[in-house]
N, C-alpha and C positions, 0 to 999 in steps of 0.2 A: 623388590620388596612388596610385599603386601599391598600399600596405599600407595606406590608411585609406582607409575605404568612406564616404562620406558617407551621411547618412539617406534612406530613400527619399523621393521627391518633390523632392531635389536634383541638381542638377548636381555633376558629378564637383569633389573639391577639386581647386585649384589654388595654386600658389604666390604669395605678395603681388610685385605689381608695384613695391613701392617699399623704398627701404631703403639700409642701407650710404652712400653717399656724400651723398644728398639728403637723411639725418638730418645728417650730419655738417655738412653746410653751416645748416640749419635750427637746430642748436645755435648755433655759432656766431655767426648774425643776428639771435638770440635773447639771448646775453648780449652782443652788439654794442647793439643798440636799448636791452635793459634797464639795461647800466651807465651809456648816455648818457640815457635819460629819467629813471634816478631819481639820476643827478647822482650816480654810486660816488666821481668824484675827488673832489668836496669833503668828503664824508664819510670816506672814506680819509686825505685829506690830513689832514683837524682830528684822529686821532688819536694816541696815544702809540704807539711798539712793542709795549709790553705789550697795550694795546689792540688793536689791527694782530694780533697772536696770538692774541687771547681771538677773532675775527672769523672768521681763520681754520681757528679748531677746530671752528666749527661745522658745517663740512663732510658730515664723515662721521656727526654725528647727522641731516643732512637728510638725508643720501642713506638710511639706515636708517629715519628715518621715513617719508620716500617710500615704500619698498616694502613697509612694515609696515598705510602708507592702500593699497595697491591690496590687499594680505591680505588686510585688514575687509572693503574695499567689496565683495569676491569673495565671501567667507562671508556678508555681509550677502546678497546676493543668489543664495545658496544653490547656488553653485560653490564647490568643493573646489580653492583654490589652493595651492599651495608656494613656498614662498621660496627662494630658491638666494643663498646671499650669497659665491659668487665674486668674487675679485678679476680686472680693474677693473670688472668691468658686475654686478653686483647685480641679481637679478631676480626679480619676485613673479608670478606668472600661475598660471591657472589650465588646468593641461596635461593634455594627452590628453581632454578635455571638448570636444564641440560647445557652443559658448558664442554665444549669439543674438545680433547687432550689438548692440543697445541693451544688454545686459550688458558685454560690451566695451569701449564705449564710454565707460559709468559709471564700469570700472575704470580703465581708461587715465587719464582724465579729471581723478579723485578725487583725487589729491597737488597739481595745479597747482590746482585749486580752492580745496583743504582749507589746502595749507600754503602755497601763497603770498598767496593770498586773504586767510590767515587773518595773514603776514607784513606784505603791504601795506596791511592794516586797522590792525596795530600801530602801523605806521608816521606814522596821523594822529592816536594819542594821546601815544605814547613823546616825549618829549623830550630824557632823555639824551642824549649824543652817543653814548655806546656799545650803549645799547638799539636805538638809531635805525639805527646803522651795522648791526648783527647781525639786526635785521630785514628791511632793504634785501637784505643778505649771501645771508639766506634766501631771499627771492623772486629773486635774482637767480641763484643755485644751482641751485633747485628746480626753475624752471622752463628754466633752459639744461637739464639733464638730462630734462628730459622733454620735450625734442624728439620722441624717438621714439612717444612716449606720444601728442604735438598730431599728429605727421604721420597715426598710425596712424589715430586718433581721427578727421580730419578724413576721410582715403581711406573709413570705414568709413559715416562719412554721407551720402558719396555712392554707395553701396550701396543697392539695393534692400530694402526691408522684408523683414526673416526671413531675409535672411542668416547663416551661421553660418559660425564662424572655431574654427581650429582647432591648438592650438600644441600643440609638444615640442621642448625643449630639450635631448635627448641630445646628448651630446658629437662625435656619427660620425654623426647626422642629424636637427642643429638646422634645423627650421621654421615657418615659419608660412602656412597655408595658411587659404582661406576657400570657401565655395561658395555660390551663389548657389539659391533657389527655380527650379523648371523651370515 
């Protein structure tokens, strides 16, 4: 792009080919699949309102801890990320950094791993009906919302080795751009 030089021995950055509408649909066939595989009506149905409330608060501790695993997994791997917690899209990445696919990757990755993984692992000790419901809740949250996360992640593996990706989120020239080895 124009005002960001990529490293020598790259190809000039470019803008990502993907985004906007093909996360949106990818969310959506995301918590389509996951409410019908892990069976949300019967869970939903068996419980009380109160219950149905406690299920639905846990929303916005996933969505915080989502972007608080892509933080770690960023610092863990020695990128300097930031968190942005705008309302509706909350966002953790690690901006203005050439960030190497496989780094990318990990971060993106690292919440549908960590907390749904760690959700639908719950899921095969818990037995309450309200443990069970709020674990389901979790993986089913966690990973519709990281759509953008599996899309990205996925595009980024079908990239050649050493690829580097490169974001900023300003408000007047948010993007994400990547470039390729020459």
């Amino acid at each position: 792009m124009d005002d960001v030089d990529s490293p020598g021995g790259y190809e000039p950055y470019r803008r990502y080919p993907i985004g906007g509408a093909a996360v949106d649909f990818v969310a959506l066939a995301i918590a389509v699949a996951l409410w019908t595989l892990l069976e949300v009506d019967s869970l939903v149905g068996a419980l009380s309102l109160a219950h149905g409330v406690v299920v639905i608060l846990t929303v916005l501790p996933v969505l915080m801890a989502h972007e608080i695993v892509h933080y770690a997994t960023g610092r863990l791997l020695g990128l300097t990320p930031t968190i942005h917690w705008g309302f509706p899209t909350p966002h953790a990445a690690p901006l203005r950094q050439h960030v190497r696919r496989g780094q990318n990757v990990a971060v993106l990755l690292a919440p549908t791993v960590l907390i749904s993984g760690g959700a639908l692992a719950a899921t095969l000790v818990v037995s309450h009906p309200l443990a069970l419901a709020v674990c389901t809740f979790v993986a089913l949250v966690n990973t519709a919302c990281a759509a953008g996360d599996l899309v990205g992640a996925t595009w980024l593996a079908w990239q050649p080795p050493g690829t580097l990706v490169y974001l900023d989120a300003a408000q007047d020239r948010a993007r994400e751009l990547y470039a390729r080895p020459k």
